[in-house]
FIDORO-710924 format. One record per residue (C-alpha): residue number from 1; residue in three letters; x, y, z. Coordinates in steps of 0.5 Angstrom, whole numbers. Layout:
BEGIN
     n   res    east   north      up
   NUM   ALA       X       Y       Z
...
***
This chain:
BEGIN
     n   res    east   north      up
     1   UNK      14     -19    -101
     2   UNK       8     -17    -104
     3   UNK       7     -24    -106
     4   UNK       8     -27     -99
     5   UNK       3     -21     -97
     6   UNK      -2     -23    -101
     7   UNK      -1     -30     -99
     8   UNK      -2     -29     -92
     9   UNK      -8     -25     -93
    10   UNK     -11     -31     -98
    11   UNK     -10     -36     -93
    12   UNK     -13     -31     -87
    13   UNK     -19     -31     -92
    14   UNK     -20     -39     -92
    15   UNK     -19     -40     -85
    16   UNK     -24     -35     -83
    17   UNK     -29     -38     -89
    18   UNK     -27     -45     -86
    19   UNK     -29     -43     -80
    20   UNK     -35     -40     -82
    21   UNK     -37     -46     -86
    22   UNK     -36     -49     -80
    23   UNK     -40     -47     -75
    24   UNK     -46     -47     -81
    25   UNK     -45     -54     -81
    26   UNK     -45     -55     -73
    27   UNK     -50     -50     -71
    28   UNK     -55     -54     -68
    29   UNK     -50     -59     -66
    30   UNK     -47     -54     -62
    31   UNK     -53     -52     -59
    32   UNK     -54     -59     -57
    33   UNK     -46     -59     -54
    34   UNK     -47     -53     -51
    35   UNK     -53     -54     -46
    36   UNK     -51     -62     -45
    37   UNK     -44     -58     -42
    38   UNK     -47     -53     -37
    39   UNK     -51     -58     -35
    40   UNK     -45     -64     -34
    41   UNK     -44     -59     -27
    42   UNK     -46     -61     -19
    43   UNK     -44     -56     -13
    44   UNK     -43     -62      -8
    45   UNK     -38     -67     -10
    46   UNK     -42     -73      -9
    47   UNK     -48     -69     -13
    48   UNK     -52     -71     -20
    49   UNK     -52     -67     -26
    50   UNK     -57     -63     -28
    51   UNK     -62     -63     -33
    52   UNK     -60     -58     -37
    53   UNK     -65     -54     -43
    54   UNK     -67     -47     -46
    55   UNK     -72     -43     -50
    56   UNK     -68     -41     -55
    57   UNK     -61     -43     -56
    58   UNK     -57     -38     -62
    59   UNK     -51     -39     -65
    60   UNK     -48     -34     -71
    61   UNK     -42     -38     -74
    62   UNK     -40     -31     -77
    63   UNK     -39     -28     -70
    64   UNK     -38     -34     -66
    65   UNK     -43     -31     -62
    66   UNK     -48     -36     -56
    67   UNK     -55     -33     -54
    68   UNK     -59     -37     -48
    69   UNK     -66     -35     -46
    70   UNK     -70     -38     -41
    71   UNK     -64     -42     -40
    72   UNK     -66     -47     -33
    73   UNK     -61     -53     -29
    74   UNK     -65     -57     -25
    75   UNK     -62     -63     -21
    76   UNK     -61     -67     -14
    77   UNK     -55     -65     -10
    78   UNK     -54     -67      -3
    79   UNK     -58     -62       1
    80   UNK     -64     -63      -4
    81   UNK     -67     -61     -11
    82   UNK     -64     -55     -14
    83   UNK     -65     -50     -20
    84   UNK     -62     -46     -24
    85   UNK     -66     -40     -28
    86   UNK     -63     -35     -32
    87   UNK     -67     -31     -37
    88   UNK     -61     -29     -42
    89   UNK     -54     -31     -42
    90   UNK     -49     -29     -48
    91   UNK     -42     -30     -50
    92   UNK     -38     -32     -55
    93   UNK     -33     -37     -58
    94   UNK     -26     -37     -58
    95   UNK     -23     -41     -64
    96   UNK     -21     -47     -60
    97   UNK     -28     -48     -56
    98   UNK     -31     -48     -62
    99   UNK     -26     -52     -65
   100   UNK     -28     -57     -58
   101   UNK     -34     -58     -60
   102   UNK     -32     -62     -67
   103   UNK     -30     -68     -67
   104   UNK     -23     -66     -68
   105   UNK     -23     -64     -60
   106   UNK     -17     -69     -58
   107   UNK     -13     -66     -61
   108   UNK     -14     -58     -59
   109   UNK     -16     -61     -51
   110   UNK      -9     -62     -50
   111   UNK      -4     -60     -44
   112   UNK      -5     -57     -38
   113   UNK      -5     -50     -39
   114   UNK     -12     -47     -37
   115   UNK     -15     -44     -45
   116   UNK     -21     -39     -46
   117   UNK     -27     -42     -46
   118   UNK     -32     -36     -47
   119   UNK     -31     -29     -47
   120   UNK     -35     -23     -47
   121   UNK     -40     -26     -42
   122   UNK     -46     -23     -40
   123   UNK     -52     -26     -35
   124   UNK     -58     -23     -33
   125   UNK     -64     -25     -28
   126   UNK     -60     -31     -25
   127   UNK     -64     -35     -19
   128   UNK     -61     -41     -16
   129   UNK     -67     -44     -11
   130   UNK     -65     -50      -6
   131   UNK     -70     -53      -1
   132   UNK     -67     -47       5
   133   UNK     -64     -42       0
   134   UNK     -66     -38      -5
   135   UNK     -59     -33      -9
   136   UNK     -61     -28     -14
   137   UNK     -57     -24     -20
   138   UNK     -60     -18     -23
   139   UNK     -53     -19     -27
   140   UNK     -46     -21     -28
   141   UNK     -41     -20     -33
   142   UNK     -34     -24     -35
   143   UNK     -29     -21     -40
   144   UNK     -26     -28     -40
   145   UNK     -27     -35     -36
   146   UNK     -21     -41     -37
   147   UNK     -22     -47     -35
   148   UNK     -16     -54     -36
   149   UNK     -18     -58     -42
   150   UNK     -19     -63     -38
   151   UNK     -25     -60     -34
   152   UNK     -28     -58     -42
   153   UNK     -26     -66     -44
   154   UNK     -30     -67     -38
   155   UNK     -37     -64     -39
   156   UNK     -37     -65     -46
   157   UNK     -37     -72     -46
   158   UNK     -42     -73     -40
   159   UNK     -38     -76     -35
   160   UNK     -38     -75     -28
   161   UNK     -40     -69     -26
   162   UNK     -35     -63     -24
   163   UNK     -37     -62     -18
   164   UNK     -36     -53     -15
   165   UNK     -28     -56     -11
   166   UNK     -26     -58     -19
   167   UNK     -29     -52     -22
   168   UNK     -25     -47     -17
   169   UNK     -18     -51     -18
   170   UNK     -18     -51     -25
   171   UNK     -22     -45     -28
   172   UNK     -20     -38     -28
   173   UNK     -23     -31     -30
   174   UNK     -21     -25     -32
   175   UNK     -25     -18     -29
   176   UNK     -32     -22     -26
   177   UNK     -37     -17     -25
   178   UNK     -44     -18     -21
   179   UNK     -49     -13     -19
   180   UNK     -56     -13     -14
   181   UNK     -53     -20     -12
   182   UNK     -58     -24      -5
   183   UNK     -59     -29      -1
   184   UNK     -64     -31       4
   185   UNK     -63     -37       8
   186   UNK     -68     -40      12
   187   UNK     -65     -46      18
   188   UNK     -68     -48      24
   189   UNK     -65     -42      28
   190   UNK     -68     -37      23
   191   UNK     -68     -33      17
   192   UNK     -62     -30      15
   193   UNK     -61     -25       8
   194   UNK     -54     -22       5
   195   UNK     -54     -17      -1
   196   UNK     -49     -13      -4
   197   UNK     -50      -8     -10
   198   UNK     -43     -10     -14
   199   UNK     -38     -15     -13
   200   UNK     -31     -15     -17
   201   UNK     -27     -21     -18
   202   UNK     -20     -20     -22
   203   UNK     -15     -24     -23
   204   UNK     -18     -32     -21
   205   UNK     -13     -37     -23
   206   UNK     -14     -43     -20
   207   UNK     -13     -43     -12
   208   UNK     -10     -35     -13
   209   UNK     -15     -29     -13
   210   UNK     -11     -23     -15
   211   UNK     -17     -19     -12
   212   UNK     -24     -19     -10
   213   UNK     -28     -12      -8
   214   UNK     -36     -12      -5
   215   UNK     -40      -5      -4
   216   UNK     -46      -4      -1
   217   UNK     -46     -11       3
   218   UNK     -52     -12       8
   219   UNK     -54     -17      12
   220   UNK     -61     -18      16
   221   UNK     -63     -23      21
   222   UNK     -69     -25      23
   223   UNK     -72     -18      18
   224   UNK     -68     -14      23
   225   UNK     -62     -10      20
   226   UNK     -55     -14      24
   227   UNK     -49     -12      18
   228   UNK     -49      -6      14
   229   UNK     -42      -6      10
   230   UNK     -40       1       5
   231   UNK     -34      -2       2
   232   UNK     -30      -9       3
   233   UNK     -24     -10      -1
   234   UNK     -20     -17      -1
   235   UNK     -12     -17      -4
   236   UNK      -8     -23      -5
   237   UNK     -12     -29      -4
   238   UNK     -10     -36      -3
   239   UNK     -15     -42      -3
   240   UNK     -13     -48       1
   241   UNK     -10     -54      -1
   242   UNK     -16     -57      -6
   243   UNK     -17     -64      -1
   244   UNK     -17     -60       5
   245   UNK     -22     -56       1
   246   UNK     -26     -63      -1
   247   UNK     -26     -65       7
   248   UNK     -28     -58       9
   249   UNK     -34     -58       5
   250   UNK     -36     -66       6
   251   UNK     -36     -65      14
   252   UNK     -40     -57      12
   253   UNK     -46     -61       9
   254   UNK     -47     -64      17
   255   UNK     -43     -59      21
   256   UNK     -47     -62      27
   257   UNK     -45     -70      26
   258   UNK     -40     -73      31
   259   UNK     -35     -73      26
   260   UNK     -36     -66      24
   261   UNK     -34     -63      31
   262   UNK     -28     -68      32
   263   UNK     -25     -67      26
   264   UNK     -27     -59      23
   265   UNK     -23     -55      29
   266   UNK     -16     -59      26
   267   UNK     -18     -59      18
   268   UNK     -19     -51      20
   269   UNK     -13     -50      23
   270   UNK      -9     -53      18
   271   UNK     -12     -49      13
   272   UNK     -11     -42      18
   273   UNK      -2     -46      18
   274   UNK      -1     -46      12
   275   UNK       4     -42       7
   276   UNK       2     -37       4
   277   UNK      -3     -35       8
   278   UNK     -11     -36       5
   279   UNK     -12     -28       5
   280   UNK      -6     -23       5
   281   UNK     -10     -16       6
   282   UNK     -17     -14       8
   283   UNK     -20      -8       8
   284   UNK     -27      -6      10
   285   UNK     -30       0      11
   286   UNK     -36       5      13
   287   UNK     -39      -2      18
   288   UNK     -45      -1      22
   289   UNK     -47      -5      27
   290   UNK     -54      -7      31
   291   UNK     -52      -9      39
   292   UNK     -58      -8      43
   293   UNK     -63      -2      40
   294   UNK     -57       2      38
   295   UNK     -51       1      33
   296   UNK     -43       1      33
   297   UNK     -39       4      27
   298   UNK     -33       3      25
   299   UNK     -30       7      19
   300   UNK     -25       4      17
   301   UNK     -21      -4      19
   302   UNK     -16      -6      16
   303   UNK     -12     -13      16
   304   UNK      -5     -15      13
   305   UNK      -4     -23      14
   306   UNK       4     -22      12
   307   UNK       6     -29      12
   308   UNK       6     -37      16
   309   UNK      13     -37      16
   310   UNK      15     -34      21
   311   UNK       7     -32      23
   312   UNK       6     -24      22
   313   UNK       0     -20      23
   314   UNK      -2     -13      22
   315   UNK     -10     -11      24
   316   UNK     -13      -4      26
   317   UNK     -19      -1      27
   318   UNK     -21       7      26
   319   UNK     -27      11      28
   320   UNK     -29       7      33
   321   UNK     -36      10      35
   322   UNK     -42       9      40
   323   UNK     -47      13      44
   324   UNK     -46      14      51
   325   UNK     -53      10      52
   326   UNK     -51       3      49
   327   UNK     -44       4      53
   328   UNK     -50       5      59
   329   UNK     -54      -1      56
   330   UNK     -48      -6      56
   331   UNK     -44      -3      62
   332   UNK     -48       0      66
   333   UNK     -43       6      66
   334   UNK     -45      14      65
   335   UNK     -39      16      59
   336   UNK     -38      20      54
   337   UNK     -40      18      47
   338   UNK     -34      13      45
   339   UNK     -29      15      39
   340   UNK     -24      10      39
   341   UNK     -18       8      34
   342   UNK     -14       1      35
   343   UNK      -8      -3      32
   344   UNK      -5      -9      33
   345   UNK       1     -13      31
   346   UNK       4     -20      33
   347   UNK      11     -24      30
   348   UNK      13     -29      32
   349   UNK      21     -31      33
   350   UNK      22     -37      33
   351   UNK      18     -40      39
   352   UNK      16     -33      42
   353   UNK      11     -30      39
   354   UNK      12     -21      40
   355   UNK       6     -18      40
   356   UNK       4     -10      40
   357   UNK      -3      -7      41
   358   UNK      -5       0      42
   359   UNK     -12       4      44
   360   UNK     -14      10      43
   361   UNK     -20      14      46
   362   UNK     -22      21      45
   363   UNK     -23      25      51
   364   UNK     -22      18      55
   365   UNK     -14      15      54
   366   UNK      -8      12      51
   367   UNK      -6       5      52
   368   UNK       1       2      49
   369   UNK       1      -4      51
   370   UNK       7     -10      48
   371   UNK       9     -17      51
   372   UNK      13     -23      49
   373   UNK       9     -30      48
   374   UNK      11     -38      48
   375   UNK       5     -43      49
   376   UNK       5     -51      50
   377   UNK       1     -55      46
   378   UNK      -5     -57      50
   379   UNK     -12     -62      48
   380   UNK     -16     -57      49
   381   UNK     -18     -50      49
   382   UNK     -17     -49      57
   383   UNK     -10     -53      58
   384   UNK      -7     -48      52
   385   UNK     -10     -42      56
   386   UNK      -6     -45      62
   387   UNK       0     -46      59
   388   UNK       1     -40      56
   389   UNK       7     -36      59
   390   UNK       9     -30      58
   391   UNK      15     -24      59
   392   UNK      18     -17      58
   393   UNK      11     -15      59
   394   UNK      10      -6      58
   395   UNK       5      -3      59
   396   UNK       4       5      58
   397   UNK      -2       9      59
   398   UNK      -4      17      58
   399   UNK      -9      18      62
   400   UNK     -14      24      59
   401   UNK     -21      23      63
   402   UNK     -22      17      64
   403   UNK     -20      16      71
   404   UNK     -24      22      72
   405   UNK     -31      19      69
   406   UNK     -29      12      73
   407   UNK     -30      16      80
   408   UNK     -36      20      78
   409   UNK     -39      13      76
   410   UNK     -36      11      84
   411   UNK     -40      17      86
   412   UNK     -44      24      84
   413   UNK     -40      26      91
   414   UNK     -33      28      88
   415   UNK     -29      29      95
   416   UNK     -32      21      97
   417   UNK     -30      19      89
   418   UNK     -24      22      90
   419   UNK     -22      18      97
   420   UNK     -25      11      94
   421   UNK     -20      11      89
   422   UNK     -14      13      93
   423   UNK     -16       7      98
   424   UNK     -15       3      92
   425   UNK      -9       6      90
   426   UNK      -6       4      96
   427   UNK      -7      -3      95
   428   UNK     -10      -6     101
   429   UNK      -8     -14     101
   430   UNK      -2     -14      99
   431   UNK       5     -17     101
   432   UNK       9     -11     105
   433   UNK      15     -12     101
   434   UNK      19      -6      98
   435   UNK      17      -7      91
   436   UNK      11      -7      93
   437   UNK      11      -1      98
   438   UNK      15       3      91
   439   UNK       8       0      87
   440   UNK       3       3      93
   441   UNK       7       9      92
   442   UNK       7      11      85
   443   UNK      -1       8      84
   444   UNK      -3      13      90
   445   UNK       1      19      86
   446   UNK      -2      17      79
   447   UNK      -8      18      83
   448   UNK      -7      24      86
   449   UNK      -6      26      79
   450   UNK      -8      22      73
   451   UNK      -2      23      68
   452   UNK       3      17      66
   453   UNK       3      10      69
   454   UNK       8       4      66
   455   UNK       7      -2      68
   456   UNK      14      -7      67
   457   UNK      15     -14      68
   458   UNK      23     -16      70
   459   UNK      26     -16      63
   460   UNK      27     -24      61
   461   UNK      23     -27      66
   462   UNK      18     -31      63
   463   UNK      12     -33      67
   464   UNK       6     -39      66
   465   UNK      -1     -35      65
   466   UNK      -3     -40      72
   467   UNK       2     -37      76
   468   UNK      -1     -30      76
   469   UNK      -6     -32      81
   470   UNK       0     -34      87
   471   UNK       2     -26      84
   472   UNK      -5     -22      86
   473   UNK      -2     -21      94
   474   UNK       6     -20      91
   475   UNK       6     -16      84
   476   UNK      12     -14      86
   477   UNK      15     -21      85
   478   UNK      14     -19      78
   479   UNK      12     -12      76
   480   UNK      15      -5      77
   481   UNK      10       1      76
   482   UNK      12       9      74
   483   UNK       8      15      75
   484   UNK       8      21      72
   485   UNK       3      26      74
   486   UNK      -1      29      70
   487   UNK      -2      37      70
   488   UNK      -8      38      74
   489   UNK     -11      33      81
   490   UNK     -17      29      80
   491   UNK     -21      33      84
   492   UNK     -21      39      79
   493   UNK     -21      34      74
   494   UNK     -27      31      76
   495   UNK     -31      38      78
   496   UNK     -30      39      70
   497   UNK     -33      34      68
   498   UNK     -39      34      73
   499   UNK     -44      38      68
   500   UNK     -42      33      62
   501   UNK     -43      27      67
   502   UNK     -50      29      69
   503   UNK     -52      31      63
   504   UNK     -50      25      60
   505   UNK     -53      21      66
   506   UNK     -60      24      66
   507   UNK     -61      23      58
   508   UNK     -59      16      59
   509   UNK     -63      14      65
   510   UNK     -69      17      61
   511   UNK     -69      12      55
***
């Protein structure tokens, strides 16, 4: 037993010396490789290598560890000259990368199987410049990148470029971590500027992202703030098949061109079609929004993309909020400030597609509303809205002070707000049929006093979405309505809030 110990501990020395010895002995042709590969690189498909060169390239055979400073990529890619500066980058070896870089690479460049390639990577000052663009990294970190050894073969030996579709395919790494990252792009409809404090990246295995998470995202137009985004979180991402990806960046490069228009809108679509889905879950966080000269703020939105096959959907939106003056602006309405939660939901079954929403607004109401829909293909966008058909249609709604706001927005005089919505509610126009005269009757009492109203189609019937038109004098064809009075009349509800309403009103006019 000591004698096998000792063996394995001698041989484990003369690897190790070996491979010392080894990297003594290729120091400056290492160097050469490592430069010639990270230059052997294009971002579009049909771009040039780069010229790549450094200040000062270290490598310690003891440590298998690589030093850059003042390492520059300059090339010609299809959009226009393009440079790479980066004041500092720092890796180190794995034995099998190191072993690439010898003539002994066909042997250890073998399979399928993504391999390390570097490990303990660290960048600083990353400055990427294109004719319109300009991308800047104070820093960024990589625990391990992979890659298939066919893409290390590839830039070795100085073949064709591997282009950024290639790249993303056949790489992976764990634990990507980049900090103070921004962009500024400048077209012809302006200047625009996106820049995030960190962003993290796990579990990238070729077309898989386990996760990929954003803080402090801003987005500036025209030096105007336009986005503002706390926290982004992304689970379970699934990039499209890698020719879909090839023909979408092909077609971005001229997204005016004829043959852009008519062929984005389908590659889009396939992509949005296939399983799994591109993104399983999304989550955002503290947003705000710049609309007009005030802001809307969202606290939290979520999105779960739970299959294809069947389509199912989850989103929500909490903590929606605006002032009372954006609602003006926008509306030309006097209301309170908005506060409102959503959520939605939609499965198909089949050729029927369920869907289910719901709205809540503080101080104004609650909304439920669920239907069934079928579609018919159509060649364009109106068509498809046309054949669209739709049944078991509910809608339910809690009234709590909109109906009210509604009316002194009609008049400040109750007693007259109060008689134009009970003309309304009595629905003159229409066909006089039972089923009508039973929806008069229950508007007229949600009126009188706003509680419940539900709004049902006959069960199982379906209905084209052009049809509703011959319906707008007969809803009794197809809708029943159920009224439930709520505790107090209209009028008592709209003495209540005169004060808010005016005093909401006077700051809005005097802005």
């Amino acid at each position: 037993m000591k004698k096998l110990l000792k063996t394995l501990i001698l041989l484990a020395v003369i690897i190790a010396v070996g491979l010392t010895a080894l990297g003594f002995g290729l120091r400056s042709s290492i160097k050469e490789q490592l430069l010639s590969g990270l230059g052997n690189m294009s971002i579009d498909p049909q771009g040039k290598a780069y010229t790549a060169t450094a200040d000062q390239v270290d490598f310690s055979p003891f440590t298998r560890e690589v030093s850059i400073r003042g390492l520059s990529l300059r090339g010609e890619q299809a959009r226009g000259p393009e440079t790479w500066l980066v004041s500092e980058a720092s890796f180190r070896l794995p034995v099998r990368m190191l072993l690439a870089l010898t003539p002994l690479r066909g042997l250890v460049l073998d399979g399928n199987n993504l391999v390390d390639i570097a490990e303990n990577v660290v960048v600083r000052n990353v400055a990427m410049t294109t004719p319109n663009s300009r991308v800047t990294v104070q820093r960024e970190e990589i625990d391990v990148i992979r890659a298939k050894p066919f893409v290390v073969a590839q830039a070795l030996d100085r073949n064709e470029p591997i282009d950024m579709v290639t790249a993303t395919y056949s790489m992976g790494a764990d634990n990507t971590r980049a900090y103070f990252v921004s962009a500024d792009i400048i077209d012809a409809n302006g200047s625009i500027k996106v820049s995030f404090k960190e962003m993290h990246m796990a579990g990238w295995q070729e077309h898989a992202i386990a996760s990929l998470a954003i803080d402090d995202l801003a987005i500036r137009v025209g030096g105007a703030q336009g986005l503002a985004v706390g926290h982004i979180r992304q689970e379970g991402i699934f990039l499209p098949e890698e020719n879909l990806m090839r023909q979408l960046v092909i077609l971005s490069e001229d997204p005016e061109s004829q043959e852009a228009q008519q062929q984005l809108m389908p590659l889009v679509e396939a992509m949005l079609n296939a399983e799994p889905p591109l993104l399983r879950k999304f989550q955002a966080t503290d947003m705000s929004f710049a609309v007009e000269t005030s802001s809307v703020q969202v606290k939290d939105a979520q999105f779960e993309w739970l299959s294809n096959a069947p389509s199912h959907t989850r989103s929500s939106i909490t903590g929606l909020t605006a002032p009372s003056s954006l609602l003006y602006a926008l509306l030309e309405l006097t209301l309170p400030p908005l506060n409102m939660d959503m959520a939605f939901e939609s499965q198909t079954k089949g050729t029927i597609n369920h869907k289910k929403a719901t709205v809540q607004s503080v101080g104004m109401g609650q909304l439920d509303c669920s239907l069934n829909m079928s579609e018919k293909p159509g060649a364009r966008m109106a068509e498809d809205l046309l054949t669209q058909s739709f049944s078991d249609f509910n809608l339910n709604y809690k009234d709590e002070g909109a109906t009210a706001w509604l009316g002194l927005n009609i008049s400040p005089s109750v007693p007259q707000a109060v008689a134009t919505l009970e003309s309304l509610a009595a629905l003159p126009g229409i066909k006089d049929t039972p089923q009508n005269k039973a929806i008069r009757q229950s508007l007229q009492a949600f009126a009188a006093k706003p509680g419940n109203l539900d709004i049902q189609s006959t069960p199982g019937r379906t209905v084209l979405v052009l049809d509703l038109i011959a319906m707008l004098d007969n809803p009794g064809m197809l809708l029943t309505f159920t009224a439930k009075q709520g505790d107090r009349s209209l009028t008592e509800q709209m003495e209540s809030l005169r004060l808010p309403f005016e005093t909401v009103r006077a700051i809005n006019t005097q802005q």
